[in-house]
NUVO-524445 format. One line per field, with one value per residue (C-alpha): residue in three letters; chain; y, z, x. Coordinates in Angstrom, 3 decimals, padded with zeros to 6 digits. Layout:
<nodes>
marlo (ALA_...)
mardren (A_...)
py (Y_...)
pz (Z_...)
px (X_...)
</nodes>
This chain:
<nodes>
marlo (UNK_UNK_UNK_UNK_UNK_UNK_UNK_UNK_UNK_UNK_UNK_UNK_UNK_UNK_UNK_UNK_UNK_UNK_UNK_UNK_UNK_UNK_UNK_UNK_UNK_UNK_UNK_UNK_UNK_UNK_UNK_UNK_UNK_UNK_UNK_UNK_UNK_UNK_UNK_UNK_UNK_UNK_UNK_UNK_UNK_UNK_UNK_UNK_UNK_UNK_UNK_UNK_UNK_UNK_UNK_UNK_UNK_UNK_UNK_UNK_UNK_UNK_UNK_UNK_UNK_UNK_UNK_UNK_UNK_UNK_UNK_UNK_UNK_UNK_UNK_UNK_UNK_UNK_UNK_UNK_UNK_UNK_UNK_UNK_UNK_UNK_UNK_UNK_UNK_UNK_UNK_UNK_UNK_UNK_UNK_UNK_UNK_UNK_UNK_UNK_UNK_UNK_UNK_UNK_UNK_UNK_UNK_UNK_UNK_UNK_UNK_UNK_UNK_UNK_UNK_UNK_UNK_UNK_UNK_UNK_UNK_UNK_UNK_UNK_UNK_UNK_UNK_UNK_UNK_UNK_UNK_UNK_UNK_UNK_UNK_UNK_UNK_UNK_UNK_UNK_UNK_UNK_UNK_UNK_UNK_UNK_UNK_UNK_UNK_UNK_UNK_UNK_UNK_UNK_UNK_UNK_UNK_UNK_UNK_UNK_UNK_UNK_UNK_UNK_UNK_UNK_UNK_UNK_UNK_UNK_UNK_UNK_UNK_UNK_UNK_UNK_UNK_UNK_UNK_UNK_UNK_UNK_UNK_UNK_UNK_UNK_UNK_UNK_UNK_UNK_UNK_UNK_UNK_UNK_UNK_UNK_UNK_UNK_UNK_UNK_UNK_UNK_UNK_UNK_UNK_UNK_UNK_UNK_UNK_UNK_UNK_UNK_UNK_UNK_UNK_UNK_UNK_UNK_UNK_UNK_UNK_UNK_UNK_UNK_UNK_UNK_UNK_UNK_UNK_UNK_UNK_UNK_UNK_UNK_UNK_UNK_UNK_UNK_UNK_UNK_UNK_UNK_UNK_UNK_UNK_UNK_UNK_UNK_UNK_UNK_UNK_UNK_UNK_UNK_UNK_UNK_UNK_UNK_UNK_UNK_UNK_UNK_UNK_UNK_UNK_UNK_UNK_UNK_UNK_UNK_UNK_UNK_UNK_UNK_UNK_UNK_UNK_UNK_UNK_UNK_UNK_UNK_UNK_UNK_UNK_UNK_UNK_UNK_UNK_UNK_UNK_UNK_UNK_UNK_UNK_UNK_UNK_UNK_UNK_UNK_UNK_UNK_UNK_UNK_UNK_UNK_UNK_UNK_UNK_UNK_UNK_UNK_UNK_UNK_UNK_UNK_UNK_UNK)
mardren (A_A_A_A_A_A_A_A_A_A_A_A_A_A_A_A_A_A_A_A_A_A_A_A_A_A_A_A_A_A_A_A_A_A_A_A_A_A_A_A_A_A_A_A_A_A_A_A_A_A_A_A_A_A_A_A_A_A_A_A_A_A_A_A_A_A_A_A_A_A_A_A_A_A_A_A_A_A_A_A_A_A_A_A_A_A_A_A_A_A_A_A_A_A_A_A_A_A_A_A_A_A_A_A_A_A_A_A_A_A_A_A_A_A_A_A_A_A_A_A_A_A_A_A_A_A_A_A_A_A_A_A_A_A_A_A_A_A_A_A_A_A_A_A_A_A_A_A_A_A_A_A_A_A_A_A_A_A_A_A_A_A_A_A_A_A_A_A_A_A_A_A_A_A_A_A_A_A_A_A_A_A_A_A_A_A_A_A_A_A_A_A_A_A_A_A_A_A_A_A_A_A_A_A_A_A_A_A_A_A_A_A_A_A_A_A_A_A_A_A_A_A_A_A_A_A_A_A_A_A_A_A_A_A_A_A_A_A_A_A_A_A_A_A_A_A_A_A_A_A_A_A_A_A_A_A_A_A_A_A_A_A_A_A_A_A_A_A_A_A_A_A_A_A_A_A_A_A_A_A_A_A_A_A_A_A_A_A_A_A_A_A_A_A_A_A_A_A_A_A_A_A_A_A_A_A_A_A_A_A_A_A_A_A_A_A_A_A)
py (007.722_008.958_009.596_011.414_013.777_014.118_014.589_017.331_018.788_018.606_020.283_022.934_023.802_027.062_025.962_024.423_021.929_025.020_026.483_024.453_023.337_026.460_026.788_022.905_023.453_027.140_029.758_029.022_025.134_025.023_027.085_024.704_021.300_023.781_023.998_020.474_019.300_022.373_020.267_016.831_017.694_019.217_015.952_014.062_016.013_015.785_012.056_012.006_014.330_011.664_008.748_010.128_011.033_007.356_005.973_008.552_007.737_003.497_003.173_005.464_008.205_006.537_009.358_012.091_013.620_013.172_016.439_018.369_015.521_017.006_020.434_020.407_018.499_020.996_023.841_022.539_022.161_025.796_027.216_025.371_026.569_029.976_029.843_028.507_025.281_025.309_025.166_022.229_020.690_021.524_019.775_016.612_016.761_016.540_014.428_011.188_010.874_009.757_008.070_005.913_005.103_004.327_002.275_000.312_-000.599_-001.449_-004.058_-005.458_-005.836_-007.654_-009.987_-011.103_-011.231_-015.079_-014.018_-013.865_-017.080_-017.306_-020.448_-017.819_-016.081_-018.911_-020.344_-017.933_-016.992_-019.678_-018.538_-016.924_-013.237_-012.473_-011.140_-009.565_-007.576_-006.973_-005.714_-003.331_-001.903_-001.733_-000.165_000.671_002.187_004.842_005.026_005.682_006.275_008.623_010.788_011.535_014.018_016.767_017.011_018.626_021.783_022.051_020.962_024.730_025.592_023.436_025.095_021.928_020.862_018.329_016.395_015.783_012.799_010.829_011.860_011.206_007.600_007.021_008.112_006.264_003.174_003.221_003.475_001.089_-001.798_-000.247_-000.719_-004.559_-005.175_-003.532_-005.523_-008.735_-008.411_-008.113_-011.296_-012.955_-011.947_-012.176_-014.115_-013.316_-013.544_-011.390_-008.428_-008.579_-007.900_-005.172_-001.476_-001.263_-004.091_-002.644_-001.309_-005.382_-006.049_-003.866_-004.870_-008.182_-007.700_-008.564_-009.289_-010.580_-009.597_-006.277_-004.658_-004.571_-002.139_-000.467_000.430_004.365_003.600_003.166_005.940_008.200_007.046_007.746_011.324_012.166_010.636_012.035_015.100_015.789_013.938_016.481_019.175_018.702_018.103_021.161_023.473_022.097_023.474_026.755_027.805_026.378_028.790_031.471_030.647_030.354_033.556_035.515_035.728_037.449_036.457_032.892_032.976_034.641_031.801_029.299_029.358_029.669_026.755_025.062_025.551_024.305_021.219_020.286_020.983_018.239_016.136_015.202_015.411_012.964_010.147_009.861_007.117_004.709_001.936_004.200_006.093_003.196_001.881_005.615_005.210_001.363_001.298_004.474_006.990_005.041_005.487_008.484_010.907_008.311_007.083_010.720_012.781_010.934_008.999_010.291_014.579_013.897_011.691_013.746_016.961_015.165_013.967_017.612_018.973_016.878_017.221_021.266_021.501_019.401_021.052_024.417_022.970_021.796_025.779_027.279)
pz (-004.456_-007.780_-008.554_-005.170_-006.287_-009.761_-008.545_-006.134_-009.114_-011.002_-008.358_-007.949_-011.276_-010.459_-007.052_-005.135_-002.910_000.231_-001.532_-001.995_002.090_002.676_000.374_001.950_006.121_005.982_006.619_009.562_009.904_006.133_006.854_009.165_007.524_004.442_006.956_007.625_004.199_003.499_006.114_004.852_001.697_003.534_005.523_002.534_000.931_003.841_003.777_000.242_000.828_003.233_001.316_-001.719_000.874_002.744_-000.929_-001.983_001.419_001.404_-002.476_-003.883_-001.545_001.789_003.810_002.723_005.738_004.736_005.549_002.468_000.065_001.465_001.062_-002.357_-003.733_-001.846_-003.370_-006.931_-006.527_-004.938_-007.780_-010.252_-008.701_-008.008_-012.083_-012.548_-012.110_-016.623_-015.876_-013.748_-016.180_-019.208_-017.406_-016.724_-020.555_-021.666_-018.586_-019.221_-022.383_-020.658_-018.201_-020.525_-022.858_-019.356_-017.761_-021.435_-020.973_-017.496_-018.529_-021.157_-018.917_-016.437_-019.112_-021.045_-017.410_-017.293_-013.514_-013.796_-012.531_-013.261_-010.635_-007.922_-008.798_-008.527_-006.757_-007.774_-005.116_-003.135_000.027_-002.084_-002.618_001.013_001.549_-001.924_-000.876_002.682_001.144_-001.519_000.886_003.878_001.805_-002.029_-002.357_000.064_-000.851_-003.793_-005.636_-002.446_-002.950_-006.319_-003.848_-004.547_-007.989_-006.496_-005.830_-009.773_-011.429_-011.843_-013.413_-016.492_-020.081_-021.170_-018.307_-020.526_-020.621_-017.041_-016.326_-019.381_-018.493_-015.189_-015.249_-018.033_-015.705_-012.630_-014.652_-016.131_-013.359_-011.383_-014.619_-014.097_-010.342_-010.768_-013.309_-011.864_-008.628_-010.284_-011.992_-008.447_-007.365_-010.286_-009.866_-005.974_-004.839_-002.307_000.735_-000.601_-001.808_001.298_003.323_000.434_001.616_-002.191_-003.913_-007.690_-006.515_-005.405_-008.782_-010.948_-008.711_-010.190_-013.639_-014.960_-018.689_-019.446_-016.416_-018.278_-017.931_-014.228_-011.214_-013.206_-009.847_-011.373_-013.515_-010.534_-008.858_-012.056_-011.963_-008.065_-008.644_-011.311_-009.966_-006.342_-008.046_-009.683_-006.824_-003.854_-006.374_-006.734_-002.754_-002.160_-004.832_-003.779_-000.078_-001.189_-003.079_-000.186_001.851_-000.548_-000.792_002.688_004.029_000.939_000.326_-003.688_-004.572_-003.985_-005.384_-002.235_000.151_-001.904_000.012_003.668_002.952_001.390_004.741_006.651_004.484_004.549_008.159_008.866_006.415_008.871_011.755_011.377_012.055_014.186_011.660_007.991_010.111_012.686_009.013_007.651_010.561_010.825_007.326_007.180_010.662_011.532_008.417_006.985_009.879_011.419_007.977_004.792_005.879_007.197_004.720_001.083_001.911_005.000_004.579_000.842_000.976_003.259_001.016_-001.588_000.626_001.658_-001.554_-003.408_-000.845_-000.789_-004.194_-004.441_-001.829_-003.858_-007.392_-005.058_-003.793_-007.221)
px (-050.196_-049.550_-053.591_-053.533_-050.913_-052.734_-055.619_-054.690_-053.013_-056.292_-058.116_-055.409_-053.040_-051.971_-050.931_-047.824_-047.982_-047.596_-050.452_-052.996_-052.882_-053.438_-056.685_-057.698_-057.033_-057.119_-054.661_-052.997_-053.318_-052.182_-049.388_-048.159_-048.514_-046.767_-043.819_-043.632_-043.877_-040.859_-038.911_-039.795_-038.034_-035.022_-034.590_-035.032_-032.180_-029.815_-030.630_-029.179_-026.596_-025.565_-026.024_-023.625_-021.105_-020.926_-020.750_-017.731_-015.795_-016.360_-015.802_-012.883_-012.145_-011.100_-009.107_-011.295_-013.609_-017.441_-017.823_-015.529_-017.804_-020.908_-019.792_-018.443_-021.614_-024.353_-021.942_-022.422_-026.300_-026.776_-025.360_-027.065_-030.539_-029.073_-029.147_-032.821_-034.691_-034.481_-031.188_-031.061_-033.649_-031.129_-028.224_-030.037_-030.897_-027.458_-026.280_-028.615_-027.156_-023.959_-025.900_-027.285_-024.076_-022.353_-025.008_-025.442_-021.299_-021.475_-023.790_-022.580_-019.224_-021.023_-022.546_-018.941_-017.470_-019.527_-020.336_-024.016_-025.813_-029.426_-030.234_-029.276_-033.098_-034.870_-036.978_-039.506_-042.329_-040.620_-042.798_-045.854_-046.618_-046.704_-043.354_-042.977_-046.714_-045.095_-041.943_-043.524_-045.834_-043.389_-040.569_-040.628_-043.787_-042.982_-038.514_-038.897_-041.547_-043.516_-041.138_-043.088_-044.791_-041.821_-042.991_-046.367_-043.913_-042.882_-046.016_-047.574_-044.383_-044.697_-045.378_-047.169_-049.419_-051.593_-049.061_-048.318_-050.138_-048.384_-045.176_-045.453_-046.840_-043.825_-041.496_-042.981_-043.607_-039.982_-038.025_-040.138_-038.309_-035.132_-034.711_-036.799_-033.957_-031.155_-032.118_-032.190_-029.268_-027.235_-029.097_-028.083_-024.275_-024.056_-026.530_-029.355_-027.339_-024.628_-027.415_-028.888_-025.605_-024.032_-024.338_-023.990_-025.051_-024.466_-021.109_-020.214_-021.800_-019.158_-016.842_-016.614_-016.234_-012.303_-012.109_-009.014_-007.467_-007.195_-010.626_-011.377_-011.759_-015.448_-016.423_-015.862_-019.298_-021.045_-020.235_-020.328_-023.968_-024.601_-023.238_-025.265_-028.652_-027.927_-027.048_-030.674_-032.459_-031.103_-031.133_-034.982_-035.782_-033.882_-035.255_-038.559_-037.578_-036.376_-039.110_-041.597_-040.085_-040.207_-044.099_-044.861_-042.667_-043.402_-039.678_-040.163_-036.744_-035.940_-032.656_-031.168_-032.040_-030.590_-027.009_-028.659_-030.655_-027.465_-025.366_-028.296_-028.842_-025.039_-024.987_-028.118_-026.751_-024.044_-025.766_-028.888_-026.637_-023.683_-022.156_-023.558_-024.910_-027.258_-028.375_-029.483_-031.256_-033.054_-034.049_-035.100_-037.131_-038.037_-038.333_-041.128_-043.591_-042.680_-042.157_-043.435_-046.818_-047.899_-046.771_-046.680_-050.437_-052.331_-051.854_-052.273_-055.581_-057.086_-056.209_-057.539_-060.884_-061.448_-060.942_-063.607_-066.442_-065.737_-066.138_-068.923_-070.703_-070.084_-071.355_-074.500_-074.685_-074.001)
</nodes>
């Protein structure tokens, strides 16, 4: 997926993703598959919008309606794109420096607490590398790295644009070892059975950390670390909406949208689910083949299909 999106990058640098449709299916098709990819990144905000408030209300604020969580954290991001996306990018600079300190204590806590048990990963490939391929292709390589498709709305804006593709595969290659570690340290500490059954299987990690019956209760960490990577995550699927609309509407200012599109997003946000358990169902069994296969591999390849032959149909004319 990632050489799609380059590729189409490649073939169009000056271009958002709502552009370049339009340039590949034509004016009015490409408009429309523009609109759905603008509402593809809305849902995928509201999802997360959703996800940060279930977290907030299970973990540390019990009596508090979803609904003032969802509010006060689309309110924050609004006005951080209402001041510019360097802005946002600026924030996230100083932010992952506290991030990273935090995430580095958490686990060393979780090391000195004795609670990690390395038996509980093994066996390894007890049945083979049929469910692990099964898994990967059912679920991770569409949540979370298809998502990756967002960036096709910021690329044109970057001052350095030779050095997307590095960056990029850093990035994707990074977090791809963070979430394989950060995954097997919760198996380690909890044990299949008990990942598997955890809404929040970090937060169950943290949980169990007491040094000295002193140092105890770090579930704070966690959550510090889910605001601040929900945070940049809905700020970027929303920004990515905004200024979709703004391309495909010809809106000139896209700063005045920013706080319609905010109400909207905090108003789907509760309403794509009627509770956490139907939510996660949605996202798990239906998401994926309805919204993640269409959008983040079939639209894009076929871009990407249409794209080459045109253009080598026009060297062949020229």
């Amino acid at each position: 997926m990632f050489s799609i999106y380059y590729l189409l990058y490649r073939q169009y640098p000056t271009l958002m993703l709502t552009g370049y449709t339009r340039k590949i299916f034509g004016k009015y098709v490409g408009w429309v598959v523009g609109l759905l990819y603008v509402v593809l990144f809305l849902y995928g905000a509201s999802r997360n919008v959703r996800d940060f408030g279930d977290l907030l209300l299970s973990s540390t604020m019990n009596e508090t309606p979803v609904l003032a969580i969802n509010i006060l954290m689309v309110l924050a991001i609004c006005y951080v794109l209402y001041l510019g996306i360097e802005v946002l990018a600026r924030t996230a600079e100083v932010l992952i420096v506290s991030l990273v300190f935090f995430g580095l204590i958490g686990n060393l806590f979780i090391y000195f607490s004795g609670n990690i048990d390395f038996q509980n990963l093994q066996p390894l490939l007890e049945h083979g590398w049929e469910p692990i391929i099964m898994t990967a292709f059912k679920l991770t390589t569409f949540f979370p790295f298809g998502e990756l498709i967002a960036f096709t709305m910021l690329l044109p804006y970057l001052n350095q644009s030779k050095l997307v593709k590095r960056v990029w595969l850093t990035a994707l290659i990074a977090s791809g070892l963070i979430l394989s570690y950060t995954l097997s340290l919760n198996i380690a500490v909890l044990g299949v059975d008990q990942v598997e059954r955890s809404t929040f299987p970090l937060l169950s990690t943290i949980a169990k950390v007491n040094l000295l019956d002193f140092i105890q209760r770090l579930d704070v960490l966690v959550v510090y670390t889910f605001l601040i990577t929900m945070f940049f995550k809905i700020s970027i699927f929303l920004y990515c909406a905004v200024i979709g609309i703004a391309d495909l509407f010809k809106v000139k200012n896209h700063q005045q949208i920013i706080f319609p599109i905010g109400v909207i997003l905090t108003i789907l946000s509760m309403m794509i689910a009627s509770n956490f358990a139907e939510h996660v169902e949605e996202g798990f069994n239906i998401v994926p083949y309805t919204l993640y296969i269409p959008f983040f591999v079939i639209v894009p390849l076929l871009m990407l299909v249409v794209s080459l032959i045109r253009n080598h149909i026009n060297k062949q004319a020229s």
